[in-house]
C-alpha positions, -999 to +999 in steps of 0.1 A: +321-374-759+322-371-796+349-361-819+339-328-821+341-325-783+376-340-783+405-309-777+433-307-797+458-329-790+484-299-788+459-274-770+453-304-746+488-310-740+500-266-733+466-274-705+486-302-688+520-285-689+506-258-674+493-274-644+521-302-635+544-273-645+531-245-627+524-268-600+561-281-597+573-245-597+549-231-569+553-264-549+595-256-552+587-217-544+567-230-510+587-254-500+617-230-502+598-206-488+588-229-462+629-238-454+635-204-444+608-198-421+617-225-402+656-226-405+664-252-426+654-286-429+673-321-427+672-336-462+664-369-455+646-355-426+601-361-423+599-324-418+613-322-451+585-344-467+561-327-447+564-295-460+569-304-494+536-321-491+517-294-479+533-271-503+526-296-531+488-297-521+482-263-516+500-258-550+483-284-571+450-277-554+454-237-563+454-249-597+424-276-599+408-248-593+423-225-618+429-244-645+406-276-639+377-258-626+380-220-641+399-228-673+385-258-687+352-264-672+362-296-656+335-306-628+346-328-592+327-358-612+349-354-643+379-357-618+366-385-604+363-375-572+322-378-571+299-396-567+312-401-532+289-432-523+319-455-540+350-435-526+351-456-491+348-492-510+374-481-540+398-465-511+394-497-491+399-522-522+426-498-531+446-504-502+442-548-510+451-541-548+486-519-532+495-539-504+490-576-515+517-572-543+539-552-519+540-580-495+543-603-521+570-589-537+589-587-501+582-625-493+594-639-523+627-616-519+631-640-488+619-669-507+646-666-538+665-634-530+682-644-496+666-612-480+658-614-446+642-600-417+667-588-384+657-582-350+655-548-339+652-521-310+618-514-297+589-536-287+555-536-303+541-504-292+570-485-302+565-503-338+525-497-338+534-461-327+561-453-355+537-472-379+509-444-374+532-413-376+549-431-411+510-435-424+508-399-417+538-392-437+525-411-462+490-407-467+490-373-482+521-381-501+503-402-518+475-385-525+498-352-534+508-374-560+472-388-574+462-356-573+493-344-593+492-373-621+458-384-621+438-354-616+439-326-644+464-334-670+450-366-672+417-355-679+421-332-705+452-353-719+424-384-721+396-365-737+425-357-766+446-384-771+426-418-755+429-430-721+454-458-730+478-436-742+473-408-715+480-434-690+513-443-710+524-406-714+517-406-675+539-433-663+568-428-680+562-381-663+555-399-627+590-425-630+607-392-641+596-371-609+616-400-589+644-400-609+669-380-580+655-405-552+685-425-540+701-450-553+680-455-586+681-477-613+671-485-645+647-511-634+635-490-605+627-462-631+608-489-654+592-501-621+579-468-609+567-463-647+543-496-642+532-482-610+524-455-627+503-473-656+485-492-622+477-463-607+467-445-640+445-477-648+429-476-613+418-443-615+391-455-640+381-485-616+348-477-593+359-450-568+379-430-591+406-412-574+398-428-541+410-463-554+439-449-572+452-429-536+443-464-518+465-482-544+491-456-540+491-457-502+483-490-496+519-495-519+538-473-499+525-486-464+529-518-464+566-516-477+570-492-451+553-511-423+582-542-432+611-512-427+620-515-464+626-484-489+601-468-509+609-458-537+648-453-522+633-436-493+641-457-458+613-453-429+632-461-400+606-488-383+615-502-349+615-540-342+620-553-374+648-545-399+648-559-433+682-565-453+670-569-487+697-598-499+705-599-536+713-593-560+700-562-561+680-567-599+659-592-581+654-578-547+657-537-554+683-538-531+688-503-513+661-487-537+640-508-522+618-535-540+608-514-564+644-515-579+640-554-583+627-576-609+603-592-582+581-561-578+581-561-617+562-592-618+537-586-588+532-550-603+522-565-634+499-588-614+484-559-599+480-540-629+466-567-649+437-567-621+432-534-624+428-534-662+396-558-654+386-537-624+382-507-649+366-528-676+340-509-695+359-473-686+389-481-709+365-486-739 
């Protein structure tokens, strides 16, 4: 793209407020919508995330289309959702680059954050059982998300103001959408903005949105998987049940690992992997 190509940096920005704000508002309208039809809805309840999910894609994919597509041109390859001969390998190398420093992140809570693992009700196909439904949950969560933070606005932000900086501007929006999850902290809200900056950096690596959803979900999952929060959010997972020791700026404590200085240093791991993985796309 040459300069004269580039959008204003201003005109660029009203594009992406429009979509993550539009999108916000019609995802709250669906949802609510949504709540009465059906009666209500637990809180802390699945259902809950379930229909906020599909109200979220629905919305967000509504406008991909409008604004992406119809307003600025933008083609499924400059979303990075084509060429679709990479998304399988970028999804499944995804899911390594989110899971490994989960799991790491988890083990050496038990190493030097006196965290532990507790028996539990339930027998292994109960736990393999739960397991699936929770990657359910999860899945398009996550890729609600991607498409949310790494699909228009950070297009059209890029073209104007440099990938780098997109993915900065990014990170700190996506920590701020989990700002009213329980139990939040500082930490957790610099965590989720590194997260963020991985996830923005893996959208560049081969597989384009495909690795940055795997990332995202394979996160998510294997906290999940090991009963601890995401992101403050508890999956109840039967058979195991993890008490997250202390103190809490190590571990995450009831936020979850993501609220601990741990997951800080694995994220950065992660991210600094990514960063090579994307190599000549950051140029």
């Amino acid at each position: 793209m040459t300069a004269a190509d580039r959008p204003a940096p201003l005109k660029a920005a009203g594009w992406a407020g429009l979509y993550l704000g539009t999108g916000f508002a019609l995802t709250l309208l669906l949802s609510l919508g949504g709540a009465l039809l059906t009666g209500g809805l637990d809180p802390q309840g699945p259902r809950l995330l379930v229909l906020q999910t599909v109200s979220g894609l629905v919305a967000y994919g509504f406008l991909t289309w409008a604004v992406g597509f119809k307003g600025l041109g933008l083609t499924l390859a400059d979303l990075r959702w084509t060429p679709l001969r990479g998304a399988g390998r970028g999804f499944s190398l995804g899911l390594l680059l989110g899971a490994v420093p989960a799991m790491l992140a988890l083990g050496l809570s038990l190493v030097v954050g006196h965290a532990s693992f507790l028996p539990d009700t339930g027998n292994a196909a109960s736990y393999f059982a739960q397991l699936g439904r929770t990657a359910l949950l999860l899945a398009p969560a996550a890729l609600l998300e991607e498409i949310m933070f790494r699909g228009v606005a950070q297009v059209i932000l890029a073209r104007a103001l440099g990938r780098i900086l997109t993915i900065v501007i990014l990170s700190v929006t996506f920590a701020a959408a989990h700002l009213l999850n329980p139990n939040g902290t500082i930490l957790g809200f610099l965590n989720i903005a590194l997260a963020g900056m991985l996830l923005g950096l893996a959208f560049y690596a081969p597989g384009g949105i495909w690795t940055s959803w795997g990332v995202h979900l394979g996160w998510n999952g294997a906290l999940a998987a090991l009963d601890a929060p995401v992101s403050g959010l508890p999956f109840r997972i039967p058979l195991i049940d993890y008490a997250p020791g202390g103190p809490s700026w190590l571990t995450g404590g009831p936020f979850g690992p993501e609220g601990g200085l741990l997951a800080t240093l694995t994220i950065l791991l992660a991210t600094g992997a990514a960063w090579r993985w994307s190599g000549k796309e950051l140029a």
